[in-house]
C-alpha positions as CSV (number, residue, x, y, z in Angstrom):
1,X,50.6,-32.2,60.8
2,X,48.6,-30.1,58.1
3,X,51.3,-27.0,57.9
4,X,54.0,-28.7,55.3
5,X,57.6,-27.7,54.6
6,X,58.4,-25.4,52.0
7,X,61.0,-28.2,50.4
8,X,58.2,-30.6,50.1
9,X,55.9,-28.3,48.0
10,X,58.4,-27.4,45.6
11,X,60.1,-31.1,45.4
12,X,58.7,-32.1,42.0
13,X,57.7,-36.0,41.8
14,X,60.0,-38.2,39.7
15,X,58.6,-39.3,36.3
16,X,59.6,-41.1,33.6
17,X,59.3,-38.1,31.2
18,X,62.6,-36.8,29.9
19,X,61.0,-33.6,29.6
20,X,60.2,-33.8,33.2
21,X,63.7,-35.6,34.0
22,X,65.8,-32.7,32.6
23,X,63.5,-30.1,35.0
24,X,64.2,-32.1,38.0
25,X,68.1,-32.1,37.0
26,X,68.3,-28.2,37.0
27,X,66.4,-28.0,39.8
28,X,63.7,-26.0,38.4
29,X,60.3,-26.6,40.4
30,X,57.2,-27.8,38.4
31,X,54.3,-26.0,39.2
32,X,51.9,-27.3,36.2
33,X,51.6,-30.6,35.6
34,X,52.3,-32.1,31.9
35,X,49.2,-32.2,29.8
36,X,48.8,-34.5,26.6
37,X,46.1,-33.7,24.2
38,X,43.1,-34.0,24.7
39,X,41.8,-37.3,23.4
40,X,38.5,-36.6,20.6
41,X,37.0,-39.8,21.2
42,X,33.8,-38.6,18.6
43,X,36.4,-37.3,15.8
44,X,36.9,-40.1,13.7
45,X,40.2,-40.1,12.0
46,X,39.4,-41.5,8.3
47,X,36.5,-38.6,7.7
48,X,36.9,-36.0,5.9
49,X,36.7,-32.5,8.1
50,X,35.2,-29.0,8.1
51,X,37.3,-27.1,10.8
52,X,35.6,-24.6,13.1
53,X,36.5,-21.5,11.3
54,X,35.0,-22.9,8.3
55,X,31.4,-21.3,7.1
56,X,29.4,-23.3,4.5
57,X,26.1,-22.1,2.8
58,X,24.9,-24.4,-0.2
59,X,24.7,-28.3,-0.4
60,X,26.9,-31.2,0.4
61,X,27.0,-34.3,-0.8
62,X,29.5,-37.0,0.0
63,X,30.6,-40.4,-0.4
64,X,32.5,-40.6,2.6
65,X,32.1,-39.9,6.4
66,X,32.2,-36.5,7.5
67,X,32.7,-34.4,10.6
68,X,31.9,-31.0,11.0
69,X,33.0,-28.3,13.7
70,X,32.3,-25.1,11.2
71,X,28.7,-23.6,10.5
72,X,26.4,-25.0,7.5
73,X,23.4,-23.1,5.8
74,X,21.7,-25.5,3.5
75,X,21.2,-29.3,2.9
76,X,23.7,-32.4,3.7
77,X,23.6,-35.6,2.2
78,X,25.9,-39.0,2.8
79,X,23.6,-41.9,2.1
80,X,25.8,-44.4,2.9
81,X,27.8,-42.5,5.3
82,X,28.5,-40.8,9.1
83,X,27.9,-37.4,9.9
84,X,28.9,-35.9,13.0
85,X,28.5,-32.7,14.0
86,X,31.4,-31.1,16.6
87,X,31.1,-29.3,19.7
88,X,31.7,-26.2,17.1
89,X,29.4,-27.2,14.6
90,X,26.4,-25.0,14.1
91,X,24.3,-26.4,11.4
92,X,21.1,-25.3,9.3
93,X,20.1,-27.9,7.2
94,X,18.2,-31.0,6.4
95,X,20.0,-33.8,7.0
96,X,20.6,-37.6,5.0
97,X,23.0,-39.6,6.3
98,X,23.2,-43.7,7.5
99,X,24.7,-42.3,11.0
100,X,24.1,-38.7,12.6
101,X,25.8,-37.9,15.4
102,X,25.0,-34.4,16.9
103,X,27.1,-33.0,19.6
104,X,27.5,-29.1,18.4
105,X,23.9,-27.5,17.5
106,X,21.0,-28.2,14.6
107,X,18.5,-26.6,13.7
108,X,16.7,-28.9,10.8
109,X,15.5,-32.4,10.0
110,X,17.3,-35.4,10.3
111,X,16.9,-38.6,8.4
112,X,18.7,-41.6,8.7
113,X,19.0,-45.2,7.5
114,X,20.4,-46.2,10.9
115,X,20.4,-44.6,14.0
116,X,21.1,-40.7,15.4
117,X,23.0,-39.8,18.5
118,X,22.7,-36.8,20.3
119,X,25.2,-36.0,23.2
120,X,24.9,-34.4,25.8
121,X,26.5,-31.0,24.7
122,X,24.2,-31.1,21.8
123,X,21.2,-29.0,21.2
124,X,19.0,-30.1,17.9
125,X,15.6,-28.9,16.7
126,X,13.5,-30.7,14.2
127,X,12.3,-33.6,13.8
128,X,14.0,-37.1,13.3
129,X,13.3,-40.2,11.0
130,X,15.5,-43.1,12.5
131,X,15.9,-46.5,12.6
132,X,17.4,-46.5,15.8
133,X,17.9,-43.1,18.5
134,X,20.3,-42.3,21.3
135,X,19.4,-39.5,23.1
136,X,22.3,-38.8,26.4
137,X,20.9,-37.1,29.4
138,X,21.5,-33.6,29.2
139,X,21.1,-32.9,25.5
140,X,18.3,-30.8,24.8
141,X,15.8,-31.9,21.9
142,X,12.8,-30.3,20.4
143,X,11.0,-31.8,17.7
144,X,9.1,-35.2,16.7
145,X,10.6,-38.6,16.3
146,X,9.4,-41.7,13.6
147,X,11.0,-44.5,14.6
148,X,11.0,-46.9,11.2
149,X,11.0,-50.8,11.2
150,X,13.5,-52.5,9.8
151,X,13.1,-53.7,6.2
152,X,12.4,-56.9,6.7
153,X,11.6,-59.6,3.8
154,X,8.1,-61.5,5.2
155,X,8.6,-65.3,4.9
156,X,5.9,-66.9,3.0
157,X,3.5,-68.7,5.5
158,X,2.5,-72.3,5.9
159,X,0.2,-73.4,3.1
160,X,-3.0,-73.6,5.3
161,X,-4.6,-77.5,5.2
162,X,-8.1,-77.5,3.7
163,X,-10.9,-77.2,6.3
164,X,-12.9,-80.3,4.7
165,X,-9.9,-82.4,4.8
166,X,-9.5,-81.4,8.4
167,X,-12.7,-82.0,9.4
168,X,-13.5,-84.8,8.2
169,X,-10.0,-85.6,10.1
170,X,-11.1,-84.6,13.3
171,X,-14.7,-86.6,12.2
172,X,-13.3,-89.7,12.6
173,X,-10.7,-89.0,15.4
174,X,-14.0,-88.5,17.5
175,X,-15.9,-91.3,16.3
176,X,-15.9,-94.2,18.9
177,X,-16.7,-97.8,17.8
178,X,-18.4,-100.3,19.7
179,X,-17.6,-103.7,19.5
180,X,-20.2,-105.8,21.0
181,X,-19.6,-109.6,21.7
């Protein structure tokens, strides 16, 4: 029952693959099962990108997303824009961005118009001026965040009715006449 034949182990499963197909034809065992790449669910594909071999000192400023896996000495700005920081990335700076996402290392502060992630890979110190935070369970943070309110237009209140108007309203709501017969 737990002891199997040899033929079994070495009788590869049949696949749809022709890759695996023409293996199976020959005869030749599989012992490691196909792998596709890995999907990078946080690399998004229109940003522009700083690969991990890739060592920046100095400022940058950018009118489009950005994802960076290299290391960064210095200052980062996209106002309108995403930054996120790789499982490679190793950054130094003071940060301005609409979106941070951190899932490499930062040392610095980080500043943006909408919200910051940080993964759980991710390891930032400084502090954080956000809109809005995400914070995953095993990321480690040290540092202070200020949460901002929304900028909000006030609406213009009621015009408030005059008090004499009112209580001389409410005067003669309570006044009770008598009629006598």
């Amino acid at each position: 029952m737990w002891s199997r034949r040899k033929e079994e182990e070495y009788t590869p499963k049949q696949s749809n693959s022709p890759q695996q197909a023409d293996l199976t034809k020959e005869g030749t065992p599989m012992t490691m099962p196909m792998r596709s790449p890995e999907p990078e669910s946080y690399r998004p594909s229109t940003a522009a990108s700083i690969g991990k071999s890739v060592m920046i000192k100095g400022q940058i400023i950018s009118r489009e997303d950005l994802y960076l896996d290299g290391e960064l000495e210095g200052t980062v700005e996209l106002q309108e824009h995403r930054l996120t920081i790789g499982p490679n990335g190793r950054v130094q700076a003071n940060v301005k961005a609409r979106e941070i996402v951190v899932i490499g290392t930062m040392h610095g502060n980080c500043e943006a118009t909408d919200k910051v992630e940080i993964r759980k890979e991710a390891r930032l110190v400084g502090d954080i001026r956000t809109l809005r935070i995400f914070i995953e369970d095993g990321a480690y943070f040290k540092g202070s965040i200020d949460v901002i309110k929304e900028n909000v237009k006030p609406q213009p209140a009621p015009p408030a009715p005059r008090q004499h108007a009112v209580a001389a309203a409410a005067g003669s709501a309570n006044q009770v006449t008598e009629v006598k017969r």
